[in-house]
PDB file of N, CA, C and O in Angstrom, chain B, residues numbered from 101:
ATOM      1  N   UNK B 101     -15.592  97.630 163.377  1.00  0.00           N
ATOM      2  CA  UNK B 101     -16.114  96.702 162.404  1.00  0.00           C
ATOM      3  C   UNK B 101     -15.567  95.304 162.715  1.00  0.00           C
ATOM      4  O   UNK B 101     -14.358  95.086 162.783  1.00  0.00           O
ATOM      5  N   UNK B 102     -16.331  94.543 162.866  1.00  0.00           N
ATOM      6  CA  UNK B 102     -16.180  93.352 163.059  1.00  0.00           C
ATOM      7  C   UNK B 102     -15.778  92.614 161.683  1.00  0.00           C
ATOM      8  O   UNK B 102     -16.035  93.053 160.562  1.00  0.00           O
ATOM      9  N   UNK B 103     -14.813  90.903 162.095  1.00  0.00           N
ATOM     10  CA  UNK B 103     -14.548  90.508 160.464  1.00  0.00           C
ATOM     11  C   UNK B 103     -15.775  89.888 160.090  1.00  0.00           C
ATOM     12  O   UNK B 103     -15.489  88.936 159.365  1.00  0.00           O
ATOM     13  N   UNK B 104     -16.938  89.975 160.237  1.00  0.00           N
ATOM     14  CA  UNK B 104     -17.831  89.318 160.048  1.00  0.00           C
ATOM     15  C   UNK B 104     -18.348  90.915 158.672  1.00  0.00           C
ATOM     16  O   UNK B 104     -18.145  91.130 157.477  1.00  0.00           O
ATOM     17  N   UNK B 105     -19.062  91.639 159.826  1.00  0.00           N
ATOM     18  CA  UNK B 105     -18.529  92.732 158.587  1.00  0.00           C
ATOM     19  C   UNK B 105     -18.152  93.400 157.518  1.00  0.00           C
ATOM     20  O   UNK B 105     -18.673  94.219 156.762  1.00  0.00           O
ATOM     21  N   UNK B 106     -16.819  92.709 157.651  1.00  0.00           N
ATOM     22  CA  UNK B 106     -15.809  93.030 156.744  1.00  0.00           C
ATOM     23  C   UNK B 106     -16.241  92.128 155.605  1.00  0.00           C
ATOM     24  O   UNK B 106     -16.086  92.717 154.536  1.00  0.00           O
ATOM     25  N   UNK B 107     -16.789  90.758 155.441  1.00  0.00           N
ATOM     26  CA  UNK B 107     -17.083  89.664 154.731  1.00  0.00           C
ATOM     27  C   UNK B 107     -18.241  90.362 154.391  1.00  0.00           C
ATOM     28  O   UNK B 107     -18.160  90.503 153.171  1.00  0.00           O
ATOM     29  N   UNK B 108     -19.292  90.886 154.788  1.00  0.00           N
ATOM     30  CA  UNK B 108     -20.393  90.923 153.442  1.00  0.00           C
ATOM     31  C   UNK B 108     -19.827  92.624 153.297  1.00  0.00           C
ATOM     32  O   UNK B 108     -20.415  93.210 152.388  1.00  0.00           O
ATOM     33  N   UNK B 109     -19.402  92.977 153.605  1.00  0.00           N
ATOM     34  CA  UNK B 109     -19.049  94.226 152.850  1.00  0.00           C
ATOM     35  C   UNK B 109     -17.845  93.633 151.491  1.00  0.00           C
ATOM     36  O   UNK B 109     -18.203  93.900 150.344  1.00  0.00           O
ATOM     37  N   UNK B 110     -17.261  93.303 151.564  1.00  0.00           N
ATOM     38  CA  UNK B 110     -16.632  92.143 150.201  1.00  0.00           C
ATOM     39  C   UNK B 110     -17.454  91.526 149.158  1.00  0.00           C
ATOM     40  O   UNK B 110     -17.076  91.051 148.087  1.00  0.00           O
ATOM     41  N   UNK B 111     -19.146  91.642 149.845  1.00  0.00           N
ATOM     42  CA  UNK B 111     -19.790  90.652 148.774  1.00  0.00           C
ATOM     43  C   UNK B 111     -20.710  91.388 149.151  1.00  0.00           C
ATOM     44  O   UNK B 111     -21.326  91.281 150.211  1.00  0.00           O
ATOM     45  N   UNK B 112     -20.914  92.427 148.060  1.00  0.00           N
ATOM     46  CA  UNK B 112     -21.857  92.919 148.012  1.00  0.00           C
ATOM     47  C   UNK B 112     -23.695  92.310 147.657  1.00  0.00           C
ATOM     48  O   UNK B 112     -24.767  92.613 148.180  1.00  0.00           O
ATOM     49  N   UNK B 113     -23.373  91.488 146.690  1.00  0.00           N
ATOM     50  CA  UNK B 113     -24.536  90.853 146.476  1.00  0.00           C
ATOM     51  C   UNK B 113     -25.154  89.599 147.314  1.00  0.00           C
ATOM     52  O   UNK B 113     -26.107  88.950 146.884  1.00  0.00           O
ATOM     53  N   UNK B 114     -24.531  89.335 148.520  1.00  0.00           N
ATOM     54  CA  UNK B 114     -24.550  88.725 149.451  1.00  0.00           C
ATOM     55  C   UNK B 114     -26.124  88.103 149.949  1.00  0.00           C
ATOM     56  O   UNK B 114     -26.581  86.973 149.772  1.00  0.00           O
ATOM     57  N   UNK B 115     -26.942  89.685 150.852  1.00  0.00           N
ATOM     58  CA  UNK B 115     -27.521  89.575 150.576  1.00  0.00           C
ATOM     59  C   UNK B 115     -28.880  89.761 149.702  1.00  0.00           C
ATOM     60  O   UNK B 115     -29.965  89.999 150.232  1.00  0.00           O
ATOM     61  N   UNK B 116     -28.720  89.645 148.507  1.00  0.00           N
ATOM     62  CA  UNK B 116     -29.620  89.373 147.120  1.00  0.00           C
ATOM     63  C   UNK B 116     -29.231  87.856 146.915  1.00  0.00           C
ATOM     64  O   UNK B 116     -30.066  87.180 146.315  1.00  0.00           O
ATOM     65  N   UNK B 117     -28.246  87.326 147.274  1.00  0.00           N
ATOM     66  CA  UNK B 117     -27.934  85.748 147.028  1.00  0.00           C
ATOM     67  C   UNK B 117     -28.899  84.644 147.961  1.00  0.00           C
ATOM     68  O   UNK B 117     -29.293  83.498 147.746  1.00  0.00           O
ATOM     69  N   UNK B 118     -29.046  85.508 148.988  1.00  0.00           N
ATOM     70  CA  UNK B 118     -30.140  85.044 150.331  1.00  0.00           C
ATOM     71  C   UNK B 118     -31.623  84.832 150.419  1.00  0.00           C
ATOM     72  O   UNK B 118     -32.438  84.063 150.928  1.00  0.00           O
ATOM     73  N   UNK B 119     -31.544  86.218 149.446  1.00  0.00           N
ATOM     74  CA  UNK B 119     -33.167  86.467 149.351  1.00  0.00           C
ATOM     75  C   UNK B 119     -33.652  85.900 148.379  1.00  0.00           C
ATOM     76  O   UNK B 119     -34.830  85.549 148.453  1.00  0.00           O
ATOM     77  N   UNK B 120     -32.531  85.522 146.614  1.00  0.00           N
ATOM     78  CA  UNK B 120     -32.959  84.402 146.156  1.00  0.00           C
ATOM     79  C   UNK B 120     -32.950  83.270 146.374  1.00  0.00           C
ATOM     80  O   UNK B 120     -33.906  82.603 145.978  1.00  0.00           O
ATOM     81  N   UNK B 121     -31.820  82.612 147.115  1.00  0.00           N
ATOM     82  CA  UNK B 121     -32.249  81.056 147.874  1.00  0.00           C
ATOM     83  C   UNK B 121     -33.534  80.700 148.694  1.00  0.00           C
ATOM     84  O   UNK B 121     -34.320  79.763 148.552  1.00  0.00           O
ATOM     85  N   UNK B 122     -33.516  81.545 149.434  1.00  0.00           N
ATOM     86  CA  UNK B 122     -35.270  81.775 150.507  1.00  0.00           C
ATOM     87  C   UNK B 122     -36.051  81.892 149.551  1.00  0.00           C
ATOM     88  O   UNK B 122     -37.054  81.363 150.032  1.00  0.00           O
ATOM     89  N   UNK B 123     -36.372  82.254 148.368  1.00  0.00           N
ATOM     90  CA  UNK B 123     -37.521  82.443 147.651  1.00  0.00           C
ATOM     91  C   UNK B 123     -37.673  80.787 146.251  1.00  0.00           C
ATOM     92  O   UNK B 123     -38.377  80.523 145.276  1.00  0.00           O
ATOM     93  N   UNK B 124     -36.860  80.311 146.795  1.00  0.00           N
ATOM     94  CA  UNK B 124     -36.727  78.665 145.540  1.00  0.00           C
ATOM     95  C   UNK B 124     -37.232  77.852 146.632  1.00  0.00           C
ATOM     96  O   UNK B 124     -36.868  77.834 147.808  1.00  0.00           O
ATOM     97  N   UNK B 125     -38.379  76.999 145.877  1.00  0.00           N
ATOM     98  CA  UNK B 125     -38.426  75.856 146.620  1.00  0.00           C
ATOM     99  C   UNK B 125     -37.218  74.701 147.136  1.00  0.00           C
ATOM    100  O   UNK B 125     -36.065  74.662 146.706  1.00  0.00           O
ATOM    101  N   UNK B 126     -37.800  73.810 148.142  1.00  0.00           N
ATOM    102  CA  UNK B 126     -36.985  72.692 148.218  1.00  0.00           C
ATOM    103  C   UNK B 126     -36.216  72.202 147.138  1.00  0.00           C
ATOM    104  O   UNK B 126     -35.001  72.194 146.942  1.00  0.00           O
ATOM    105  N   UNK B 127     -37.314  71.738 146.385  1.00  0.00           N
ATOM    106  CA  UNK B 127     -36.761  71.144 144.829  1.00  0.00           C
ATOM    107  C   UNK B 127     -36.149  71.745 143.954  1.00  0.00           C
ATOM    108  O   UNK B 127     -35.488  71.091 143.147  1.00  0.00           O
ATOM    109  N   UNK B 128     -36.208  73.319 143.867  1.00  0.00           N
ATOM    110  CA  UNK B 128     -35.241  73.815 143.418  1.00  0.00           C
ATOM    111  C   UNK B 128     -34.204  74.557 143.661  1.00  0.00           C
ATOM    112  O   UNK B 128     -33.600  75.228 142.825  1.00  0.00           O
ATOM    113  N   UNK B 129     -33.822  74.412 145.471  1.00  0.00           N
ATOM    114  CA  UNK B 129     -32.444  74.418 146.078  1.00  0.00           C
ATOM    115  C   UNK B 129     -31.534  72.786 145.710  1.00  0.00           C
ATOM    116  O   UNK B 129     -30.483  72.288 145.307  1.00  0.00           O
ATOM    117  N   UNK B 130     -32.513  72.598 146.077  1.00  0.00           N
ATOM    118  CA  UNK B 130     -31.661  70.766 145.420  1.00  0.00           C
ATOM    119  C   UNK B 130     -31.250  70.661 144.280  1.00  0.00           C
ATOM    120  O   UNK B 130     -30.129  70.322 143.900  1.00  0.00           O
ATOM    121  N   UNK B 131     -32.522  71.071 143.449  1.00  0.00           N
ATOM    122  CA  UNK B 131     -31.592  71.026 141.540  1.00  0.00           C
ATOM    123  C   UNK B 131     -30.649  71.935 141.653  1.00  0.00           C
ATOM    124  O   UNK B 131     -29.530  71.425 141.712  1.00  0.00           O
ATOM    125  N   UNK B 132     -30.663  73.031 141.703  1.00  0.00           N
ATOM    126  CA  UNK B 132     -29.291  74.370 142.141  1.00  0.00           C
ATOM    127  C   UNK B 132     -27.932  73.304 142.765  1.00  0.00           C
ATOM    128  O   UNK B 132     -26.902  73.089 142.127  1.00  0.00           O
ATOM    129  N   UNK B 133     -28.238  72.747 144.121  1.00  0.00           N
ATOM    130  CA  UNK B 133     -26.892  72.024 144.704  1.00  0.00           C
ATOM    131  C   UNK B 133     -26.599  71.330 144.123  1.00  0.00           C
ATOM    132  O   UNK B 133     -25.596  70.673 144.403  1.00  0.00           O
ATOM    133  N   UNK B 134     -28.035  69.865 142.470  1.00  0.00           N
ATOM    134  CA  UNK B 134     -26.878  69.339 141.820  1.00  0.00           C
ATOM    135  C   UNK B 134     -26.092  69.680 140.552  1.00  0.00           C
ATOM    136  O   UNK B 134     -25.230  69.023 139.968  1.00  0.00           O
ATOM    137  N   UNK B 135     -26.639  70.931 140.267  1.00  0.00           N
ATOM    138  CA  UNK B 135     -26.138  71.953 138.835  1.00  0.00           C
ATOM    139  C   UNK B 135     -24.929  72.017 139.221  1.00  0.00           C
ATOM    140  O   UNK B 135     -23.988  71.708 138.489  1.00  0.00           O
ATOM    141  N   UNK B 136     -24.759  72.576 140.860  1.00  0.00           N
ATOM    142  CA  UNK B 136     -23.306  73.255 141.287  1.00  0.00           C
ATOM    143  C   UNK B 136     -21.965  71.935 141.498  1.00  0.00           C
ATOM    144  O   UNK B 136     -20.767  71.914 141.218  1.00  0.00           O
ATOM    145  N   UNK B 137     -22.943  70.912 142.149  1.00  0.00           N
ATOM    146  CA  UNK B 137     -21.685  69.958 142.157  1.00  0.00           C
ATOM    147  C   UNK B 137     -21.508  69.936 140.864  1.00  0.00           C
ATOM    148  O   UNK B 137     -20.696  70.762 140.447  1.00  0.00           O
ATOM    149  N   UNK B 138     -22.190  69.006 139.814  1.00  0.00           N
ATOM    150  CA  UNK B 138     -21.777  69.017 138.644  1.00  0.00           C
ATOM    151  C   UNK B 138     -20.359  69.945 137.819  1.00  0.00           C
ATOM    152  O   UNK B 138     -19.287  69.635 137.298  1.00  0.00           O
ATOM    153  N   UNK B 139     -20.966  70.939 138.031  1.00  0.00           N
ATOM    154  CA  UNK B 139     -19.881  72.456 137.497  1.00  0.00           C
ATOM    155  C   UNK B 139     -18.846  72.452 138.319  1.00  0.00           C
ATOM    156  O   UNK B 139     -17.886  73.076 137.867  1.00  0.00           O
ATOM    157  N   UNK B 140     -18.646  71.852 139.636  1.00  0.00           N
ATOM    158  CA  UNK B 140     -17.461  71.727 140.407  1.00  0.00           C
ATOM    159  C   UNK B 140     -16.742  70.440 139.974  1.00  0.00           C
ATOM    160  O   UNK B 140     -15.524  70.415 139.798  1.00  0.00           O
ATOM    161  N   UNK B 141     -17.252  69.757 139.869  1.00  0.00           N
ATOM    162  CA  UNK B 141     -17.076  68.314 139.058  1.00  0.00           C
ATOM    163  C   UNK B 141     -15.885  68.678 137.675  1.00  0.00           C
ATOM    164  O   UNK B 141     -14.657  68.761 137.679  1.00  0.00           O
ATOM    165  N   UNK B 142     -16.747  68.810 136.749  1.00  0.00           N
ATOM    166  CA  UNK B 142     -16.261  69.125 135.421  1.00  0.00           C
ATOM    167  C   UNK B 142     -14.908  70.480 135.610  1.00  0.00           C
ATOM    168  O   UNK B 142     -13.948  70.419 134.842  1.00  0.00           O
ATOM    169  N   UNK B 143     -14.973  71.567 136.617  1.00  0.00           N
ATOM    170  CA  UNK B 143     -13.921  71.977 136.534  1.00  0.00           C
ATOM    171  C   UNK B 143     -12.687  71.419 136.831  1.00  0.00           C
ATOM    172  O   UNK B 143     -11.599  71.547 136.270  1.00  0.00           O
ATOM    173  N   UNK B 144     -13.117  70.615 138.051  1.00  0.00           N
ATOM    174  CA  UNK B 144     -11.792  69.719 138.187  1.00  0.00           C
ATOM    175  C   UNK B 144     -11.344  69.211 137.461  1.00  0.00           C
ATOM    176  O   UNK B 144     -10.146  69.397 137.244  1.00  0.00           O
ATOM    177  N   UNK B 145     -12.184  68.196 136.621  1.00  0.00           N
ATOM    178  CA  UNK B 145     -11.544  67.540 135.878  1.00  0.00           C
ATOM    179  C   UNK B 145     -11.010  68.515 134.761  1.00  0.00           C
ATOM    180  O   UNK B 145      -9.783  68.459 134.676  1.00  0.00           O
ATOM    181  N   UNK B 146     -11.501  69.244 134.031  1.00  0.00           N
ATOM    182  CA  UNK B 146     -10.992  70.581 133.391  1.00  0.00           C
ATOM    183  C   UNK B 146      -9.525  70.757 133.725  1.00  0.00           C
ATOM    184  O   UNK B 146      -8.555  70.504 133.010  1.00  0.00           O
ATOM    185  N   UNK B 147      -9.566  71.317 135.147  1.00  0.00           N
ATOM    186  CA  UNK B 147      -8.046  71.156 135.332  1.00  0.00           C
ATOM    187  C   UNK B 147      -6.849  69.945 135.834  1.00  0.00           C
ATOM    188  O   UNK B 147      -5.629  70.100 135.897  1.00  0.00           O
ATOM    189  N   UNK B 148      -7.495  68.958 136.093  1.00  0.00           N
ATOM    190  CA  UNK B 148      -6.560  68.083 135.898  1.00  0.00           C
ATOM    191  C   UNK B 148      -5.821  67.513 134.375  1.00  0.00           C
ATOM    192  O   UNK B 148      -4.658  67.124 134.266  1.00  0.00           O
ATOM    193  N   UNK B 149      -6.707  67.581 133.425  1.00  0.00           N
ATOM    194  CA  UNK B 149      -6.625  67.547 132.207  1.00  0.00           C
ATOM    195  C   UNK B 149      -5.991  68.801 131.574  1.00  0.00           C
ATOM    196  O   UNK B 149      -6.010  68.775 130.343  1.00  0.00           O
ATOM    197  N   UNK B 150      -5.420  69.923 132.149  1.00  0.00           N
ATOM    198  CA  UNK B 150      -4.612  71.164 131.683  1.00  0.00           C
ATOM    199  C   UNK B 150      -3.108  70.536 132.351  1.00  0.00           C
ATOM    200  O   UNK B 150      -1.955  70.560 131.922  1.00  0.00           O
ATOM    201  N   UNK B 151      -3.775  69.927 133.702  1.00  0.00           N
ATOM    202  CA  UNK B 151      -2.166  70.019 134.572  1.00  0.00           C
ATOM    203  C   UNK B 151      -1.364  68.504 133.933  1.00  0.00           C
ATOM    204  O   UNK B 151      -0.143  68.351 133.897  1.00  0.00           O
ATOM    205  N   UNK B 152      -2.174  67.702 133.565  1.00  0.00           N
ATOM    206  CA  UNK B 152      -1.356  66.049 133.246  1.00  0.00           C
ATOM    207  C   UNK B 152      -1.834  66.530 131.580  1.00  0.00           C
ATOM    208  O   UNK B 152      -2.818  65.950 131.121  1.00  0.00           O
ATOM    209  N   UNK B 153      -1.390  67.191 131.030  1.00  0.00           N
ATOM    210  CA  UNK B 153      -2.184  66.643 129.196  1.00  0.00           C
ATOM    211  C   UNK B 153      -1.749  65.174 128.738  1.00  0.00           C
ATOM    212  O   UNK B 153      -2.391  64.686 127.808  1.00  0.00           O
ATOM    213  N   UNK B 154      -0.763  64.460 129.283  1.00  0.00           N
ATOM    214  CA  UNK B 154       0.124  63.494 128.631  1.00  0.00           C
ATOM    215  C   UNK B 154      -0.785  62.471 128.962  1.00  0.00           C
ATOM    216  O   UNK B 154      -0.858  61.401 128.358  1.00  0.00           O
ATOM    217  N   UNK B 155      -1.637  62.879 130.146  1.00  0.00           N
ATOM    218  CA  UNK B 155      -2.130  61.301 130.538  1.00  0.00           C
ATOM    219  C   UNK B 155      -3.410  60.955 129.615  1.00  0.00           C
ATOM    220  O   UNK B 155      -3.872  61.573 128.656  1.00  0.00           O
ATOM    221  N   UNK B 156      -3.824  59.758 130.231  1.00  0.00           N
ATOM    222  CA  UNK B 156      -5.249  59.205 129.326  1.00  0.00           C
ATOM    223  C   UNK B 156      -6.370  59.759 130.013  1.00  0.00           C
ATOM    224  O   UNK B 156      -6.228  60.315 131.102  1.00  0.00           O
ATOM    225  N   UNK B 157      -7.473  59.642 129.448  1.00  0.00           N
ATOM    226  CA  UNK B 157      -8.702  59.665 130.221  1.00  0.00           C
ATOM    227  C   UNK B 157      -8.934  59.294 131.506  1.00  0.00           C
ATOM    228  O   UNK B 157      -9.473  59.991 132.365  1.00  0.00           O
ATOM    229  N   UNK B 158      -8.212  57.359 131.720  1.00  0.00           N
ATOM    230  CA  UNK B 158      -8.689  56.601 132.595  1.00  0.00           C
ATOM    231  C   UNK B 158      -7.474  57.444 133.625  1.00  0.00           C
ATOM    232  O   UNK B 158      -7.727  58.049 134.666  1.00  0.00           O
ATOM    233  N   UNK B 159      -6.301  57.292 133.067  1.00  0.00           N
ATOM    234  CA  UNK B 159      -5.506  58.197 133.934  1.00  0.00           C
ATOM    235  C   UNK B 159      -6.071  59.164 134.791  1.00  0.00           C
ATOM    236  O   UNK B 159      -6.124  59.091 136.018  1.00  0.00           O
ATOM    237  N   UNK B 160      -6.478  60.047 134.097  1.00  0.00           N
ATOM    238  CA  UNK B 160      -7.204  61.808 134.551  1.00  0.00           C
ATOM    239  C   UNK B 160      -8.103  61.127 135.472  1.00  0.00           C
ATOM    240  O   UNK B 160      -7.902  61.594 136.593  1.00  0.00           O
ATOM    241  N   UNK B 161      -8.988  60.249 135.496  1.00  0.00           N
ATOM    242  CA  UNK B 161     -10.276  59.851 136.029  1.00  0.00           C
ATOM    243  C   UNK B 161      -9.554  58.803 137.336  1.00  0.00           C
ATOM    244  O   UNK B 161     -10.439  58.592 138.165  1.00  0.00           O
ATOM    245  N   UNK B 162      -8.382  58.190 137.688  1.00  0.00           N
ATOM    246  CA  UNK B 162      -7.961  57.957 138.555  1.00  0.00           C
ATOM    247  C   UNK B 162      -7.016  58.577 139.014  1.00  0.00           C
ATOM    248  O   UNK B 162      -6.415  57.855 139.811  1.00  0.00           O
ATOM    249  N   UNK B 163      -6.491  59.729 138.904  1.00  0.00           N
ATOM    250  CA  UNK B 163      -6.279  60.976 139.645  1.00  0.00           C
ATOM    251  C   UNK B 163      -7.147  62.151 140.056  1.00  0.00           C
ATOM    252  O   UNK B 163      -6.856  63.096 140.789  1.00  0.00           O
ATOM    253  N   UNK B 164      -8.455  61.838 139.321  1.00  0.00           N
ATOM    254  CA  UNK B 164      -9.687  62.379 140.152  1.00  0.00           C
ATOM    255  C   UNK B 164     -10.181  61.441 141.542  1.00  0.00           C
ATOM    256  O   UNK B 164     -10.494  62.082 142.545  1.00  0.00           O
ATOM    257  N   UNK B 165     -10.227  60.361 141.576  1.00  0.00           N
ATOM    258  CA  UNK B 165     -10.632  59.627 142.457  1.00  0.00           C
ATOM    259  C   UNK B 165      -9.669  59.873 143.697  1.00  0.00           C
ATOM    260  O   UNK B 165     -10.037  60.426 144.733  1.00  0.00           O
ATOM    261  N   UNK B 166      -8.314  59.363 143.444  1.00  0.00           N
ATOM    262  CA  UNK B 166      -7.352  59.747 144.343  1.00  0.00           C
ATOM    263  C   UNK B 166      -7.906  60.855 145.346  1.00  0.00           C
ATOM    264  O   UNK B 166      -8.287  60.780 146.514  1.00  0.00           O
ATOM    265  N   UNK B 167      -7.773  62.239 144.167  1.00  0.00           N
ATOM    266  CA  UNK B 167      -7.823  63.349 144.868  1.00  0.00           C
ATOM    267  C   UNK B 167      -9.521  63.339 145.826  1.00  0.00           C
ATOM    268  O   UNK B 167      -9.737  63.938 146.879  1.00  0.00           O
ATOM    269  N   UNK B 168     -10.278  62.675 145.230  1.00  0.00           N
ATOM    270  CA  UNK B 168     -11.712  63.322 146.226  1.00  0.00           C
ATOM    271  C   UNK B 168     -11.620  61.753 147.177  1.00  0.00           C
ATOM    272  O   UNK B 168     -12.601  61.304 147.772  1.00  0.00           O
ATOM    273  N   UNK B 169     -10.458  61.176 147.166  1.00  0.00           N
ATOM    274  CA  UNK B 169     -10.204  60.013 148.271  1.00  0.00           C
ATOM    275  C   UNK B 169      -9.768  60.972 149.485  1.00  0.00           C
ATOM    276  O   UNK B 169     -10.339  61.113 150.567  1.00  0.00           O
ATOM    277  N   UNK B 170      -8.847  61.463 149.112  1.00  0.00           N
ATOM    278  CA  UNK B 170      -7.744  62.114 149.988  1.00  0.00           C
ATOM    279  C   UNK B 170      -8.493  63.753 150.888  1.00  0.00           C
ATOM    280  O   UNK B 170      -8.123  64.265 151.945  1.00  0.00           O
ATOM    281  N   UNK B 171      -9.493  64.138 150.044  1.00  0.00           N
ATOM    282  CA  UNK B 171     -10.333  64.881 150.370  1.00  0.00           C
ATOM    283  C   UNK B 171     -11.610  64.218 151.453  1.00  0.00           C
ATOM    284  O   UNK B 171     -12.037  64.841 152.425  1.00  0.00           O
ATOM    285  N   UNK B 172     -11.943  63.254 151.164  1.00  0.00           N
ATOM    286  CA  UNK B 172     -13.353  62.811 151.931  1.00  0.00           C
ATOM    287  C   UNK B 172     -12.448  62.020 153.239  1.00  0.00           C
ATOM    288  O   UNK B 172     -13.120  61.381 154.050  1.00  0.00           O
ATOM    289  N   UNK B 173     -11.458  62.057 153.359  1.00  0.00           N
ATOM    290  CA  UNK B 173     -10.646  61.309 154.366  1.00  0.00           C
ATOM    291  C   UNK B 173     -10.427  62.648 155.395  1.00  0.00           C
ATOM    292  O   UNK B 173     -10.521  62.504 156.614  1.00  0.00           O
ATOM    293  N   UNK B 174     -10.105  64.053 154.733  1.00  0.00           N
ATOM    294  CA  UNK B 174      -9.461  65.242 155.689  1.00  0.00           C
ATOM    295  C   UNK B 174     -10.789  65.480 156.731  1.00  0.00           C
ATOM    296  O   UNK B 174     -10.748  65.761 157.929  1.00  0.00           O
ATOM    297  N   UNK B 175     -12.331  65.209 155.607  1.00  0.00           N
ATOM    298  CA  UNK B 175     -13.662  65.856 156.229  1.00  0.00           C
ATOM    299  C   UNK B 175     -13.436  64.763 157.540  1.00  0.00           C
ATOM    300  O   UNK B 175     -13.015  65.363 158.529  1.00  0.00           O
ATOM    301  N   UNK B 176     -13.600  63.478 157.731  1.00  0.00           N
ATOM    302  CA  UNK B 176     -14.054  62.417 158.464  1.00  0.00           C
ATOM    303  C   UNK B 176     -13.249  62.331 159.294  1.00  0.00           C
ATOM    304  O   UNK B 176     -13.341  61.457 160.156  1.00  0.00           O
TER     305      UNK B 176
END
């Protein structure tokens, strides 16, 4: 068994996740990718706001920036 393998045997619903992406249009793989950023979005901030409670909003919201600074710098 290869680890390739080993990965959709871990995820079983793998492919059913495939066969519903292939079956959504363009336009609604795109609305899907901006539902998901969104929800990736808001968790962060979710948890930055568990990990600093003391800080402010603008605080939380420039330790979000920081962090997707320091992130879009590792991709490039």
């Amino acid at each position: 068994m290869t680890d390739m393998d080993a990965d959709i045997k871990s995820k079983p619903n793998h492919q059913l996740y495939l066969h519903v992406l292939m079956r959504m249009t363009p336009d609604e793989r795109l609305a899907k990718a901006f539902a998901l950023s969104a929800w990736v979005k808001h968790l962060f901030l979710e948890g930055l706001k568990k990990r600093f409670p003391e800080k402010t909003k603008e605080e939380i919201h420039r330790i979000y920036l920081d962090r997707l600074t320091k992130c879009y710098n590792r991709n490039y």
